[in-house]
GULO-627490 format. One line per 3 residues: number of its first residue (from 1); for each residue x, y, z of N, C-alpha, C, O. Coordinates in steps of 0.05 Angstrom, whole numbers, plus 5000, padded with zeros to 4 digits. Layout:
% residues N
NUM) X:Y:Z:X:Y:Z:X:Y:Z:X:Y:Z  ...;
***
This chain:
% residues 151
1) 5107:2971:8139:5112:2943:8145:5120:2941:8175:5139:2954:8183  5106:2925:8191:5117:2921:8217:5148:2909:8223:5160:2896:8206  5156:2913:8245:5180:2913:8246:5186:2879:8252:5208:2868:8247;
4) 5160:2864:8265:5170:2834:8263:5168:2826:8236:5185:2810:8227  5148:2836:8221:5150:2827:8194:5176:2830:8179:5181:2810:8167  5190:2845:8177:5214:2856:8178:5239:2832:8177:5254:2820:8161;
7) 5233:2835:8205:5256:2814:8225:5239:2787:8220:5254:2776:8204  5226:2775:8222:5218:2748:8216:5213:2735:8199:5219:2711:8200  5197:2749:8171:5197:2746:8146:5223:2719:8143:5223:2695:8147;
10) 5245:2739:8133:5271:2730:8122:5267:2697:8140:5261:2675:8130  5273:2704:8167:5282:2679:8183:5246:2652:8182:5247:2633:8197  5231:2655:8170:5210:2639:8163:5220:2627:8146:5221:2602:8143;
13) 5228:2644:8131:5228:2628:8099:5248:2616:8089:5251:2611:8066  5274:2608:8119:5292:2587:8120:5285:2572:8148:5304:2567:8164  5264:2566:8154:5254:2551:8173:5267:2565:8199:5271:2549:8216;
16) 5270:2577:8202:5270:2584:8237:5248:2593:8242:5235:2603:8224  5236:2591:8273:5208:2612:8280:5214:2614:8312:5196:2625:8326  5235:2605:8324:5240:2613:8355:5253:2647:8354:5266:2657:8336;
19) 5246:2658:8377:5248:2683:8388:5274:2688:8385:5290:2671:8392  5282:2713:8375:5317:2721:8369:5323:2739:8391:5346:2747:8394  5303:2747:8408:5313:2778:8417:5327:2759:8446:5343:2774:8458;
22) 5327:2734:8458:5339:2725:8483:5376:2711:8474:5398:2706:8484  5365:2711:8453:5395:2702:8439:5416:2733:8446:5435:2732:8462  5410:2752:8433:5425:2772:8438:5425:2792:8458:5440:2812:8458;
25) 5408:2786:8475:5399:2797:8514:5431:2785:8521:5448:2798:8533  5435:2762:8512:5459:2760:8535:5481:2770:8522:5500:2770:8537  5486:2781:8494:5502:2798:8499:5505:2830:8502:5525:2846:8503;
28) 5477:2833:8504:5486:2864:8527:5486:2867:8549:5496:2887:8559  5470:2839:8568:5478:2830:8595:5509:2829:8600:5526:2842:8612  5510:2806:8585:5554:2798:8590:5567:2821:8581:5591:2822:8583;
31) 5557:2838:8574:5586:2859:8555:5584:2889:8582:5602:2906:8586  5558:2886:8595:5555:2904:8617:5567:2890:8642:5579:2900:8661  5561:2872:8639:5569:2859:8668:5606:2854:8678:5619:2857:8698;
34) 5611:2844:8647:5640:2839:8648:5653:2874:8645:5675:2878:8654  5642:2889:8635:5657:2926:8645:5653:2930:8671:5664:2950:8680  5636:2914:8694:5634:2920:8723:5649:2904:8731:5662:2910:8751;
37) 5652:2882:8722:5681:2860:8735:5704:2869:8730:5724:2865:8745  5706:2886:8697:5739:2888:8701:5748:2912:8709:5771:2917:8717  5725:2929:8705:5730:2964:8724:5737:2948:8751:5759:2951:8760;
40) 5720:2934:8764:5723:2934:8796:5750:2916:8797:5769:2928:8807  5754:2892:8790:5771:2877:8789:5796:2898:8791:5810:2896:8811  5805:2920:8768:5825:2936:8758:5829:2955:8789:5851:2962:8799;
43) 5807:2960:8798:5801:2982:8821:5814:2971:8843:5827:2985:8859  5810:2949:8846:5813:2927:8871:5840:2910:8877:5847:2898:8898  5850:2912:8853:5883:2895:8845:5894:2906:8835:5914:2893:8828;
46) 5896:2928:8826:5910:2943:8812:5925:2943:8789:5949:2945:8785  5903:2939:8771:5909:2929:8742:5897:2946:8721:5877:2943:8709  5913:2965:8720:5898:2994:8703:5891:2987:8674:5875:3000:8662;
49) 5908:2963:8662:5906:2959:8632:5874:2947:8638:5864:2950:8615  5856:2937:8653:5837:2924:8652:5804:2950:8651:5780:2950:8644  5821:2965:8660:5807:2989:8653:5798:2988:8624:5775:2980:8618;
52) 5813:2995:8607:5807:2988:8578:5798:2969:8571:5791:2968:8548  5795:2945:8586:5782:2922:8574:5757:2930:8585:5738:2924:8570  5749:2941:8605:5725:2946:8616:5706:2963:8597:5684:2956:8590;
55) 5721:2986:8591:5722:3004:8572:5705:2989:8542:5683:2995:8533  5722:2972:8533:5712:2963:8505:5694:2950:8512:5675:2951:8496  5689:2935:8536:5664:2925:8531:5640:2937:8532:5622:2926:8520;
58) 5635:2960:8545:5619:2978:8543:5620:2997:8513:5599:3009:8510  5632:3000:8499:5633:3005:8470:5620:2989:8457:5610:3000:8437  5611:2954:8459:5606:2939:8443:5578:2935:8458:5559:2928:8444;
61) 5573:2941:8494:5540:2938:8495:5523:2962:8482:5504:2955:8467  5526:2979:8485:5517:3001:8469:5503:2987:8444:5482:2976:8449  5511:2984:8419:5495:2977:8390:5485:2955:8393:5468:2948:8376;
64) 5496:2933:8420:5483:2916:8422:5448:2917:8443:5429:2902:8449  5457:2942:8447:5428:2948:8478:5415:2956:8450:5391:2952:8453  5417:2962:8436:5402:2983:8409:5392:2957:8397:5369:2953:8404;
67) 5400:2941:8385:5397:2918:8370:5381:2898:8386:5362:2886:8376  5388:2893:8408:5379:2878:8437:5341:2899:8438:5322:2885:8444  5337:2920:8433:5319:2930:8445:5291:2924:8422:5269:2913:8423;
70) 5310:2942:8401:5286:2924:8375:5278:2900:8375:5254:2894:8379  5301:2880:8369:5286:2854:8370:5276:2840:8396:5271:2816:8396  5273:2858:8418:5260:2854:8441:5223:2868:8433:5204:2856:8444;
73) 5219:2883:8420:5197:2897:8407:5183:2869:8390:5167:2852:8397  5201:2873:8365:5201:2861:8344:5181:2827:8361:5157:2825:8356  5191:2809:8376:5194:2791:8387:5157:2801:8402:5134:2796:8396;
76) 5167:2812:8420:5132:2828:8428:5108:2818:8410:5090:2802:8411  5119:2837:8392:5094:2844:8371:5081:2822:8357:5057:2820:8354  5101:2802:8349:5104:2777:8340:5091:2754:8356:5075:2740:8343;
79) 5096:2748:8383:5088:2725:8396:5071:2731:8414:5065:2711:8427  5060:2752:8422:5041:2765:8447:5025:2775:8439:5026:2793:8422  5000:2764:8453:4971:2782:8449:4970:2802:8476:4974:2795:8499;
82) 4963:2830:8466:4957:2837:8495:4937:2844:8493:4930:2858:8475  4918:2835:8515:4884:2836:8508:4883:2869:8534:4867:2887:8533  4902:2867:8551:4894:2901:8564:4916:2909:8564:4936:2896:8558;
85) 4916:2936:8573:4950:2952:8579:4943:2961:8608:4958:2978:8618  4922:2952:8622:4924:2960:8647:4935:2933:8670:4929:2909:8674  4948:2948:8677:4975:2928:8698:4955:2911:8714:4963:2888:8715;
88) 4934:2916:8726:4914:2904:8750:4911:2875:8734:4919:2853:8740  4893:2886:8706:4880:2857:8701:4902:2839:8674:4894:2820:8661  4931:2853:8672:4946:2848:8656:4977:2844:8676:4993:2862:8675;
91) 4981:2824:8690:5009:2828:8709:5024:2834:8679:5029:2857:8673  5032:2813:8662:5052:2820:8651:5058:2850:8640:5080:2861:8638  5041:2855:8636:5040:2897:8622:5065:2909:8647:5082:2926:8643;
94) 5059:2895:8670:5066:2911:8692:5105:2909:8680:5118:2927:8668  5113:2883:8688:5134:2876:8688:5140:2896:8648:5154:2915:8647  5128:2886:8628:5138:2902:8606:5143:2929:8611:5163:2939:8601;
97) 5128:2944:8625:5124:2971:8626:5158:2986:8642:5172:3005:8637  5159:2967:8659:5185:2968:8677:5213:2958:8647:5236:2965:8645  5203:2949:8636:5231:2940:8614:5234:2965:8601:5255:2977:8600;
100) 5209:2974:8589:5210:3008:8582:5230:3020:8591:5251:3025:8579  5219:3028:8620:5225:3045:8637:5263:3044:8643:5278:3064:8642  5271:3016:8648:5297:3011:8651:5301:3018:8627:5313:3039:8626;
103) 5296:3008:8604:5313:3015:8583:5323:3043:8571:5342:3051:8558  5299:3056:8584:5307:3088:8576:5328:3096:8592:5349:3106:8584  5322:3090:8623:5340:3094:8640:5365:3082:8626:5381:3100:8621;
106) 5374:3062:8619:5404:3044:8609:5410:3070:8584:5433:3073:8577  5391:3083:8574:5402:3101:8545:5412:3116:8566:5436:3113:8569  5399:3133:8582:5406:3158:8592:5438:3146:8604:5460:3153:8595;
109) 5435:3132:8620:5465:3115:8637:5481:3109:8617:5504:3104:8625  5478:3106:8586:5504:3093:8567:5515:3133:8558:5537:3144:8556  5486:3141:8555:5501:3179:8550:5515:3192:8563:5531:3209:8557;
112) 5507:3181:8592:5520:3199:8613:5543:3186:8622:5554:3198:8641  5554:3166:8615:5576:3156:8615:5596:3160:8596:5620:3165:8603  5588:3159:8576:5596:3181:8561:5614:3199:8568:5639:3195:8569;
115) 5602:3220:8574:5610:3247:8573:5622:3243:8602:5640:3259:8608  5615:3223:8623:5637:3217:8654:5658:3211:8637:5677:3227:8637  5660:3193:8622:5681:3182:8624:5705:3193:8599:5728:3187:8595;
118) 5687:3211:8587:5710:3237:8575:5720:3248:8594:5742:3256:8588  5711:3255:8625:5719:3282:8632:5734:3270:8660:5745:3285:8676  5731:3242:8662:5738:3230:8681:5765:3217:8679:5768:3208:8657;
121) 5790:3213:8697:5810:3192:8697:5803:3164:8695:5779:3160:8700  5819:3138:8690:5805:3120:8696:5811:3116:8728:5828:3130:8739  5794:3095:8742:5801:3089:8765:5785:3117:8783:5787:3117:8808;
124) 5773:3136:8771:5761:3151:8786:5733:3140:8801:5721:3121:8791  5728:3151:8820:5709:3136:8834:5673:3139:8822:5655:3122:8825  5674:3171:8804:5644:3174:8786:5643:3150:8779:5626:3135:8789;
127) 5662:3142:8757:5658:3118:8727:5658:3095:8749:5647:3077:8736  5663:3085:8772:5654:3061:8782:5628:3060:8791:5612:3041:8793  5626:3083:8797:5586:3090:8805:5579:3087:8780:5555:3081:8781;
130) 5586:3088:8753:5563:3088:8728:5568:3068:8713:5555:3066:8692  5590:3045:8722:5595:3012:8723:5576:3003:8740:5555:2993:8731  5581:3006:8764:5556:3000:8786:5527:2999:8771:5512:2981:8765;
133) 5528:3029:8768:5493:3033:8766:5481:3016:8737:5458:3006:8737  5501:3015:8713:5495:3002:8689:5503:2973:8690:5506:2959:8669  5506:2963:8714:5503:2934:8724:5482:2929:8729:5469:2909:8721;
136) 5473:2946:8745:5446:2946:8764:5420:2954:8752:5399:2950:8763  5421:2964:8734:5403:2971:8718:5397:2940:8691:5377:2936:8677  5417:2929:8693:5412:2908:8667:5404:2878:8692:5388:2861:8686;
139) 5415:2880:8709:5400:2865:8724:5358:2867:8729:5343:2847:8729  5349:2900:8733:5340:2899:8734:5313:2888:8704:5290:2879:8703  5334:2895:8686:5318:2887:8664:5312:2861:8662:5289:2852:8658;
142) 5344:2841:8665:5335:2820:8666:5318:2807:8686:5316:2782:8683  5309:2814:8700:5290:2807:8723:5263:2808:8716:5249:2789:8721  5253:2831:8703:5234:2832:8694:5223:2818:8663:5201:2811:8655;
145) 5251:2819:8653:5248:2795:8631:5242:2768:8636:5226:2754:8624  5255:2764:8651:5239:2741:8661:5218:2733:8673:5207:2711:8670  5210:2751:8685:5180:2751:8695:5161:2753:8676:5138:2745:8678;
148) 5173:2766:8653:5149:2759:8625:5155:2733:8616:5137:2721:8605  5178:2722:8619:5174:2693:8604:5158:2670:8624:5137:2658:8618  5173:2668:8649:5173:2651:8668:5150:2662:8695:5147:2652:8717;
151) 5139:2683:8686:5120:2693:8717:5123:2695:8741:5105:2703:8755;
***
């Protein structure tokens, strides 16, 4: 069984039929973005308890980048025809192909944070580079997300 069938089935057959996967994009956007505001904020004012708030919120984008990624698929499969997979005569393939690409990159960046931020103090300067980079990386997604909706 396909995976929108899956995921949309249920929500048909209590009248919904709009796209779920933009509903929950913003919370693995906000839950990444606000661990780069309160790491830097904590870095910058000196507010170490904010560390840990930074902290949990990156605990909670994780299952949500997981959950966020399927029904980003799910959502695909469901409302898009793709008549090519070659980028020239298909722009959007281009921009999807890049959501791929970041998203693997955001797994590798949530693992390797990980294991930084076992081996790291807080307030060390690595884990603000891998705040940084897992800011910058969900920007880039959303950029390209949008260029599949809005062109």
């Amino acid at each position: 069984m396909a995976l929108h069938t899956v995921v949309y089935a249920p929500l048909k057959a209590i009248g919904y039929t709009h796209p779920i996967h933009p509903i929950f994009v913003h919370l693995t956007i906000g839950t990444i973005v606000a661990a780069f505001l309160f790491d830097y904020i904590a870095w910058i004012f000196g507010k170490p308890r904010l560390y840990t708030t930074a902290r949990h919120n990156l605990v909670l984008a994780f299952p949500s980048f997981i959950v966020t990624g399927l029904l980003g698929l799910a959502d695909w499969s469901a409302n898009y025809q793709v008549v090519s997979l070659n980028p020239s005569s298909n722009p959007v393939m281009f921009a999807f192909g890049m959501k791929f690409v970041l998203s693997g990159v955001l797994l590798i960046l949530f693992i390797a944070t990980y294991f930084v931020f076992k081996a790291r103090r807080e307030g060390d300067l690595l884990r603000h580079l891998f705040h940084l980079l897992l800011f910058l990386n969900v920007v880039g997604l959303g950029f390209f997300g949008g260029n599949i909706i809005y062109g």
